[in-house]
N, C-alpha and C positions, 0 to 999 in steps of 0.2 A: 750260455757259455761266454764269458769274458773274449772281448775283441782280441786278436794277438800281433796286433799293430796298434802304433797311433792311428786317428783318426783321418790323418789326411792321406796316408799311405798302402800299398796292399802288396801281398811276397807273392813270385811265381813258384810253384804251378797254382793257380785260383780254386783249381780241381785238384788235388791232386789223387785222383782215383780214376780208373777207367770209362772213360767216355770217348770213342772212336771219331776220329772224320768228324770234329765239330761244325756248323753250322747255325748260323745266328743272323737277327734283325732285330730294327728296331721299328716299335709301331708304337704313336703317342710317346709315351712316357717308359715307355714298355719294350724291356728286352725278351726275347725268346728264342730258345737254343737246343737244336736237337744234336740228334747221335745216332752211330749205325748201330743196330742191336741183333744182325746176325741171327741165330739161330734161337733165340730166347724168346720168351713168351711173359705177358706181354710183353709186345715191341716196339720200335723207333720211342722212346722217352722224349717228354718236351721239360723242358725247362723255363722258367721263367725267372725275372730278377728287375729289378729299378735301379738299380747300380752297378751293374755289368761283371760286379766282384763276387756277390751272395748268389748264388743260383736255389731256387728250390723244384723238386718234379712236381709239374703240376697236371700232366696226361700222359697215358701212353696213346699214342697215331693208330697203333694196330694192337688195340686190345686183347681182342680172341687169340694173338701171335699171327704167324705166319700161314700164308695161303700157296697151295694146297692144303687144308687140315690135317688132311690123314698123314701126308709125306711126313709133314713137319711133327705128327705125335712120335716120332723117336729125335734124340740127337742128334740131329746133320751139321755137327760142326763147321763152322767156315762159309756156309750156307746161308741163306732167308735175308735180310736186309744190309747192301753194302752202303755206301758212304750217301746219305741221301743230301738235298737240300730245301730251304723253308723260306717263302716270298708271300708276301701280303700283296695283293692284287688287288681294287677295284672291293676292296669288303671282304674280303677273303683271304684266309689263310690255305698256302696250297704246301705242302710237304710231296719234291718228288721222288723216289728211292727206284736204286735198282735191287732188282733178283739178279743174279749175272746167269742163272740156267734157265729166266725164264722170258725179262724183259725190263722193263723199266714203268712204273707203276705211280700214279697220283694218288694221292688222298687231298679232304677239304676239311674245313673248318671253319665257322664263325669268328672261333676264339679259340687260343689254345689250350684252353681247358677243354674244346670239344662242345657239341659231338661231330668226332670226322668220321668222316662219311667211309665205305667202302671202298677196297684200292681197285682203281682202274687200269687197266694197260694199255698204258699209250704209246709204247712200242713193244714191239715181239721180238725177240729173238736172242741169241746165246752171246755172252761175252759182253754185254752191254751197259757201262756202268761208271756208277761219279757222275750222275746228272745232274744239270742244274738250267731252269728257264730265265728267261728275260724277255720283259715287255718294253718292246721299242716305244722311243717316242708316235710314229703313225699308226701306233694300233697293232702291228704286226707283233709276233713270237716268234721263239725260238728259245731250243733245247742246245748246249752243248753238252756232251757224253764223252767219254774215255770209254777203254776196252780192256777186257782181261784176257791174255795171251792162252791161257787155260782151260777158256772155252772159246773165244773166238780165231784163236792164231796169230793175233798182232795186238799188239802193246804200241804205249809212246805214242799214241795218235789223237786228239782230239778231233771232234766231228758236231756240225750244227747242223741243225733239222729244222726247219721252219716247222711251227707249230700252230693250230688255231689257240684263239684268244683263250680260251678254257679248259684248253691241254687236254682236249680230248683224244687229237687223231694227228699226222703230221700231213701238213699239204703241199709238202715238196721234195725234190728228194733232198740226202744227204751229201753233204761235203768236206772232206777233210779240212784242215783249215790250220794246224799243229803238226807236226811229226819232230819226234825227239833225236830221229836220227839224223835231221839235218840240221841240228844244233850244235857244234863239235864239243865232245865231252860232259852234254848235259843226260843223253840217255832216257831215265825214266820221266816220262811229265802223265800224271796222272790228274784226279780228283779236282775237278776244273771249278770255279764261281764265275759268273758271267754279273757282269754290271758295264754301266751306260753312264758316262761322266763327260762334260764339254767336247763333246762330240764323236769322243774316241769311244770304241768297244775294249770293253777291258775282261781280260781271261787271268784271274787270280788261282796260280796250280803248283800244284809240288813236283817239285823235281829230283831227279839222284837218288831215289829211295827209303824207305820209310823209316830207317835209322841212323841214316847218315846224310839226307839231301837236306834239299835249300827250297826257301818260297822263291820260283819264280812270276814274274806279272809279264803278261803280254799284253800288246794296243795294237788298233790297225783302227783306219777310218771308215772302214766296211766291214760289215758283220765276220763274213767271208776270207777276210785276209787281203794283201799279206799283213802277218803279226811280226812286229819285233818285240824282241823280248830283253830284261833285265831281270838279275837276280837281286833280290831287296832285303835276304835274311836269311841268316846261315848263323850258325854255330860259334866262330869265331873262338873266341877266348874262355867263352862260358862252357859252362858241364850241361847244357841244355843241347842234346845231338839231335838231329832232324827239327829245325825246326820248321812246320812245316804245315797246310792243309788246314784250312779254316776260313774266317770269317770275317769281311771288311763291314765294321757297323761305325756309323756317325752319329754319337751321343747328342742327348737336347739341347748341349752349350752348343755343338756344331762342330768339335772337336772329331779326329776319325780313331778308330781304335782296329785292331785286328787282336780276335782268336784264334788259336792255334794249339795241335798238340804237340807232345813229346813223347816218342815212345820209349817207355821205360820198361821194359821185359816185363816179370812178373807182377808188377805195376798197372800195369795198361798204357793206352795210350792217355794221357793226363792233359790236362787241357791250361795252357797259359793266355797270358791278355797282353797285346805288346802296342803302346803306342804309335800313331801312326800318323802322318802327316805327307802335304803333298811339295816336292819339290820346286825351286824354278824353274827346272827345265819339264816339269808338268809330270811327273812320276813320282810313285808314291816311295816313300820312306818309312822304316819303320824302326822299334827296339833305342838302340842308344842313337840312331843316326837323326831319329829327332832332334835329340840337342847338342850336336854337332859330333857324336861320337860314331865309332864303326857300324854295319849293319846286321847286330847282333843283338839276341834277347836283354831283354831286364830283368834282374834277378828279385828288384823291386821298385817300387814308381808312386808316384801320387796318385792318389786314387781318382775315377773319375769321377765320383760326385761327392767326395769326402768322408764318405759312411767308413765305418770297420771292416775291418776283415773277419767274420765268424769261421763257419762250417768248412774248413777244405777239403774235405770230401764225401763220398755218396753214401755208405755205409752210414745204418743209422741200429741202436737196440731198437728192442720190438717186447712189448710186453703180449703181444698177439690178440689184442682186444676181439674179441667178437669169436675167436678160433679164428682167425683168419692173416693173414702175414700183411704188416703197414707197405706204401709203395715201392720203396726202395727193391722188393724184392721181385726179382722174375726167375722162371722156370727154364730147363733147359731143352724143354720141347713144349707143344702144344698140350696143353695139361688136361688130362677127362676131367668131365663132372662129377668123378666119383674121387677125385684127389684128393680132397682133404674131408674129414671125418667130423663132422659135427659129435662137440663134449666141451666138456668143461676143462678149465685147467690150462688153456695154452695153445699151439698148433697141433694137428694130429693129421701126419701124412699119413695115406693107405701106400701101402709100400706096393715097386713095379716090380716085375719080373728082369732079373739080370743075370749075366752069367759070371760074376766075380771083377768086375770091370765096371767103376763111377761112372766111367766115359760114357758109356752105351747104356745108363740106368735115365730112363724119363724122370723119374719122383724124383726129382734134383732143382733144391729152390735157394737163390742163390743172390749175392751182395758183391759188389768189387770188392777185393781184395784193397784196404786204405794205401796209401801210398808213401806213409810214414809209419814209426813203429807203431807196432797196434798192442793190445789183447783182446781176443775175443771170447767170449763164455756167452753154457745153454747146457740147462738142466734136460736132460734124454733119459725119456724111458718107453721101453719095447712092448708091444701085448703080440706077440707070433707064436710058431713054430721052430722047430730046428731048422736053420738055415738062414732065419732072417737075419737082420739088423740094421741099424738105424744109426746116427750121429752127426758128425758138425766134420765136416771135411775143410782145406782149402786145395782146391780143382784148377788145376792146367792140364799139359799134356802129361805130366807129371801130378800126382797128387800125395797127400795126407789123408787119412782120416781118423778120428778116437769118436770112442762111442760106443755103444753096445751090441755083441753078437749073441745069436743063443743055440747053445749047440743042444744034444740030449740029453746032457745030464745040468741044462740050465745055463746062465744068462753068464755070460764075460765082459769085462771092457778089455777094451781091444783101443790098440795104437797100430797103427798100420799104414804103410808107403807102398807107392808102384809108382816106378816109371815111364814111359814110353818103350824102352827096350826091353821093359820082365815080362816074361811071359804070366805071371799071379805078382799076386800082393804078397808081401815079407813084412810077417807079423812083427813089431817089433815089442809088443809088451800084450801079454792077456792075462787078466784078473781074477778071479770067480767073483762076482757080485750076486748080492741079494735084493733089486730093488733099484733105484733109476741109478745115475753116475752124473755128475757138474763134470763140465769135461770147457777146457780152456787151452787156447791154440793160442801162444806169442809169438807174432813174427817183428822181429827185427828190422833194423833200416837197411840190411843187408837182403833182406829176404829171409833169412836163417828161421827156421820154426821148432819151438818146445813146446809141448804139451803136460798140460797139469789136468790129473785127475781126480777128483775129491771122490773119495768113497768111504761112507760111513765116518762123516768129519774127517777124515783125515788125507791132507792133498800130497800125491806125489807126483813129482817132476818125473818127466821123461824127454831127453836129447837123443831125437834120434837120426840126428846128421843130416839134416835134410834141408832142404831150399824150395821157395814158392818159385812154379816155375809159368811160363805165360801160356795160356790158350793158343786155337788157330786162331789170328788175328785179334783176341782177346788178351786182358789181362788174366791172372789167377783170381778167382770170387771165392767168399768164404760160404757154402754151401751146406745143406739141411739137406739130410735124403733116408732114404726106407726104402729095402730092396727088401726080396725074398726067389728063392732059385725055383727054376722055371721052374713049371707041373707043381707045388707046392701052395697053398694058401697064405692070400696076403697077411701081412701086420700092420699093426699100426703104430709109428711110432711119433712119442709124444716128445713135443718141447715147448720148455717153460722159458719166460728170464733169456731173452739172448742180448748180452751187453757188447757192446762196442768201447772198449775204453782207448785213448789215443794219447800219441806223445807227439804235439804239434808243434814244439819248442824250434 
């Protein structure tokens, strides 16, 4: 793909597709950047990049998905991995993430390609979550953590646990050391990064809420507090709301940079790069206030090591080499080993048992939703029963999906919406077909989505009102799935040819 900048330059968002609660360093020459992955399989994604602009996945942390196995083999939206963070220790990569119903968990790695090890629990308990460690200069650890009001009953609190060296266990107690309510008018402070610069402890956290706050920094000269705090990056003038949660990395010139997302509804949360720099009065600065403007994003900036700007986002086609789906793609539960159908020709899900509801169907394999206008296309075809069917959805709380259903007297394409308050899906177009269906989903910069059907050479358009709507704490993903109604025998449904075509203009 032809760069879409000059050379010296790169445009925010760098991602601009769904990647949660980013998280990034640098090791050598070498960036690498995670994200929460929730209730998906595989999970926590690592990224990698040499130029802080190009990301590519190069592991996922939790493989097999989410642990409990069995819990996680249905949907639990909103659930399984919240906002984690990733530190190079001493020859090791440690990724630590919360469960918020179950605890907060380590993984390891050599490299980020893997292989990481098993998650650990290094704390127990409900509500626990946005963790992130730091190793002091005398050897000593420590964990700061956030809360979720949801399961634990209080929010806006930050809290540090001394830890041992290899995050195994905490050996001391905990202490608050944050509370948002004694900040007037700042409220939420979540999603914490802990770092250790000329002698101050620094708590990098978002504050005011996830679509409309601001990155606050806190400092104190003991781990413990007290902190004072400054807001360093907010919104200002720009269309970029929240911006907010992410990641202070210092490139190999020496230069400092911050990641960070933007939540953009059915978008996801997208992920920008905002320069960063440190004050005289010893506080960081970031976006235009580096060169002497307010402290607001950049909408574009010099690159930091002068490469192009390629890929902006995660979404990739897939020719399905091998039967089997390229990385990009995860599932929306812990997937059996009977999911996918060894043959020729493409993917070939074995379809789950569902009761007329994407939301609650496990056989669900899935790509962010791009973050600029898209088309997506994928040749489907069904081998079931009356009741199954199979296609190319795009999935929020709200969905889309075309594709093929098969009733008793034979196979339909079907267009079809629900939203969170239908009680069923409202058909909006069914075909009689004889045979697979090309079926193609355009969403728009608006979210707006049309679908085209090709059957038997000939494509027809269908507008059927509809808008990509966002997940729980997700973006919409363009998703592949194969259901069939309970007590019934599975199908299998095939896809060939799935293209990603993008308007990056």
């Amino acid at each position: 793909m032809d760069h879409l900048n000059g050379e010296s330059t790169y445009r925010n968002p760098i991602l601009d597709a769904d990647l949660p609660d980013p998280d990034a360093i640098r090791v050598g020459e070498r960036y690498v950047m995670i994200g929460s992955s929730f209730n998906r399989a595989p999970g926590l994604p690592v990224y990698a990049s040499t130029d802080l602009v190009n990301w590519d996945r190069v592991a996922d942390a939790l493989p097999a998905g989410n642990e409990p196995t069995a819990w996680f083999e249905l949907p639990r939206h909103g659930q399984g991995v919240w906002a984690p963070s990733i530190r190079h220790h001493d020859g090791t990569y440690y990724i630590v993430y919360p469960d918020p119903d179950q605890g907060i968990f380590v993984v390891t790695a050599p490299e980020p390609e893997g292989p990481w090890s098993a998650p650990h629990l290094l704390l127990a308990g409900l509500g626990l979550i946005d963790p992130c460690p730091l190793w002091d200069d005398d050897g000593r650890a420590y964990l700061v953590h956030g809360w979720a009001k949801s399961r634990a009953g209080k929010k806006n609190i930050l809290t540090v646990v001394p830890v041992d060296e290899s995050l195994r266990t905490a050996t001391g107690p905990a202490r608050d050391v944050i509370d948002g309510a004694d900040i007037d008018g700042w409220g939420t402070i979540e999603g914490p990064k802990f770092y250790k610069r000329d002698g101050w402890y620094w708590i990098f956290a978002p504050a005011g809420g996830v679509a409309t706050g601001w990155q606050a920094v806190f400092r104190s000269r003991d781990v413990y507090g007290p902190y004072e705090e400054r807001n360093v990056l907010e919104q200002g003038s720009t269309p970029v709301n929240g911006p907010h949660q992410g990641a202070w990395v210092t490139a190999v010139d020496g230069r400092d940079w911050f990641l960070h997302f933007q939540d953009r509804g059915p978008f996801g949360r997208v992920v920008h790069l905002q320069p960063m720099a440190w004050g005289d009065d010893g506080w960081p600065v970031m976006g235009k206030a580096v060169d002497g403007g307010p402290s607001e994003p950049v909408l574009e900036y010099p690159a930091p090591h002068g490469t192009p700007q390629l890929y902006r986002t995660i979404a990739r086609s897939d020719d399905f080499a091998g039967g089997v789906p390229g990385p990009s793609w995860v599932w929306q539960a812990n997937p059996s080993g009977d999911a996918l159908v060894p043959g020729e020709g493409g993917l070939r899900i074995r379809s789950g048992e569902e009761s007329g509801n994407l939301r609650t169907l496990s056989r669900v394999l899935g790509q962010p939703l791009p973050g600029m206008a898209s088309r997506s296309s994928v040749r489907v075809a069904l081998d079931g029963e009356a009741g199954t069917r199979a296609g190319l959805a795009v999935l929020g709380y709200d969905y889309l999906w075309a594709g093929l259903a098969r009733g008793e007297r034979g196979a339909d394409a079907v267009v079809a919406v629900r939203t969170r308050d239908d009680m069923s899906e409202r058909i909006i177009a069914r075909i009689p077909v004889d045979g697979p269906v090309e079926v193609a989903v355009e969403c728009a910069a608006d979210a707006a989505l049309v679908v085209e059907l090709t059957i038997d050479g000939r494509a027809l358009r269908i507008d059927p009102g509809f808008h990509a709507s966002e997940g729980q704490w997700i973006g919409a993903e363009l998703a592949l799935f194969a259901g069939h109604p309970v007590g019934r025998a599975p199908a299998v449904g095939a896809f060939s040819s799935f293209r990603v075509d993008l308007d990056q203009d």
